[in-house]
C-alpha positions in Angstrom: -11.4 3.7 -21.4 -12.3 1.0 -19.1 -15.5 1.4 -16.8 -15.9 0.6 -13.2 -19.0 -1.9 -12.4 -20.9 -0.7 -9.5 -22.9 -3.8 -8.0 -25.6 -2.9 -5.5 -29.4 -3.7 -5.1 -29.9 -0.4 -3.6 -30.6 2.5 -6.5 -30.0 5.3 -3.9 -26.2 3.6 -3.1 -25.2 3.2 -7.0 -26.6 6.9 -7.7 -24.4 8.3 -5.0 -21.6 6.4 -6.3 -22.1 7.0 -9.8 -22.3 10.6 -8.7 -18.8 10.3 -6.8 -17.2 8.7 -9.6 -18.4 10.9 -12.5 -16.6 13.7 -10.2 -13.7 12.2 -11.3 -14.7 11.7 -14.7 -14.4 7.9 -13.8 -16.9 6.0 -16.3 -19.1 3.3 -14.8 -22.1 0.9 -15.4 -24.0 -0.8 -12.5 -25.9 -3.9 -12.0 -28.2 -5.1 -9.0 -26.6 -7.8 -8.0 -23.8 -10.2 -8.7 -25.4 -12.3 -10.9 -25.9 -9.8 -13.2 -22.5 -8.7 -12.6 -21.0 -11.9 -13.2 -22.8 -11.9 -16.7 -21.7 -8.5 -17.7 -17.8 -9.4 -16.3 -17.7 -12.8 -18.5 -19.6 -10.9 -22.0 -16.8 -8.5 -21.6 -13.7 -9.3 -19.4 -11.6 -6.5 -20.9 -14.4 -3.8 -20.5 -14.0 -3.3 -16.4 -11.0 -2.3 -14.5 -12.5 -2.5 -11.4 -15.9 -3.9 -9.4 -17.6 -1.8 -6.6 -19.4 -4.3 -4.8 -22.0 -4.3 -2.0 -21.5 -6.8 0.7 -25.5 -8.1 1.2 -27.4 -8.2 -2.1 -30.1 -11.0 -3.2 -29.0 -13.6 -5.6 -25.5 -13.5 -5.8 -23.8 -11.5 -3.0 -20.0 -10.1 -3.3 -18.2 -12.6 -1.9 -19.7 -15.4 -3.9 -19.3 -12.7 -6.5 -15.8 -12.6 -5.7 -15.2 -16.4 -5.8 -17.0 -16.9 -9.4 -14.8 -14.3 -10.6 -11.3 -16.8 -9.6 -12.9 -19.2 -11.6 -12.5 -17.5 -14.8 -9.0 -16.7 -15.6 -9.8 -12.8 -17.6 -11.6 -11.9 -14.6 -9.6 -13.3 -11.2 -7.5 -10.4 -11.5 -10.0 -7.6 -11.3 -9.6 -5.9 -7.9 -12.9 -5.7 -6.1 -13.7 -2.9 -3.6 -16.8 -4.8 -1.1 -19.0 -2.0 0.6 -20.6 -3.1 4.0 -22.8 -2.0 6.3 -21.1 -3.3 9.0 -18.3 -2.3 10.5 -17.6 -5.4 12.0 -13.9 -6.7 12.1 -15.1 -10.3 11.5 -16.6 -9.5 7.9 -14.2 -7.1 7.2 -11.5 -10.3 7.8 -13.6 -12.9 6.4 -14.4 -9.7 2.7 -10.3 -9.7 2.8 -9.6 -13.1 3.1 -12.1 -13.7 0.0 -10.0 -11.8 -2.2 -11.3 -8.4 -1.7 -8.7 -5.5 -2.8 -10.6 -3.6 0.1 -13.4 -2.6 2.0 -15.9 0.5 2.3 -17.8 1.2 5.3 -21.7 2.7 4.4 -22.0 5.5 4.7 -19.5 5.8 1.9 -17.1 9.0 2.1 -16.5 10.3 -0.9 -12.9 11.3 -0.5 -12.0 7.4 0.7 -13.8 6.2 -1.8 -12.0 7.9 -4.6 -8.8 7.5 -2.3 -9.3 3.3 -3.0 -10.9 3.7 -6.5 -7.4 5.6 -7.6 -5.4 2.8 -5.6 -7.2 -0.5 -7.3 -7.1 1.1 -10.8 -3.3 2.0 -10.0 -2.6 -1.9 -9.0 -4.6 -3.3 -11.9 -2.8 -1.2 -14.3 0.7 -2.2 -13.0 -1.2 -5.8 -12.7 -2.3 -6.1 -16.2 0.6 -4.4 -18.3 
């Protein structure tokens, strides 16, 4: 089964998703930020169906995330789901017109969150088949 990647320098925000997703009996692995991610995506393109990504994160964060992932051909298809902090409607356009699948507003709900997990694993499936 693939695995969702949860990307997020904040422990507390990738246990509470982890928690979510295990519900569900989703599996998952997490990194702390998308340089890390990027590695793990590129080792094994086939592994993740989908990236959980947090907006602000040191390094690498998702939407430069998001544009290294178009530039490798097994991974520009992967939806990614960015999580923000701010409910702004200028980052919420700008994490769209990156190439975001969607966007998740912290606190996270748990019942969107599975509602949009369900919906980018349903599009990658019909995607990648």
């Amino acid at each position: 089964m693939k695995e969702i990647l949860i990307v997020d320098d904040e422990p507390l925000n990738i246990k509470v998703l982890s928690l979510f997703l295990a519900q569900e009996n989703y599996h998952w692995q997490s990194a702390e930020n998308g340089e890390i991610a990027l590695q793990l995506l590129i080792q094994q393109p086939k592994q993740y169906s989908l990236v959980l990504a947090d907006r602000i994160m040191p390094r690498m964060n998702a939407l430069q995330l998001i544009n290294a992932m178009k530039d490798h051909e097994l991974l520009a298809d992967i939806p990614v789901v960015v999580q923000t902090g701010i409910a702004d409607k200028e980052e919420m356009v700008e994490v769209i017109k990156a190439g975001a699948f969607d966007f998740l507003i912290k606190p996270i709900d748990k019942d969107l969150l599975l509602a949009v997990v369900k919906r980018a694993l349903q599009h990658n499936s019909k995607h990648n088949n």
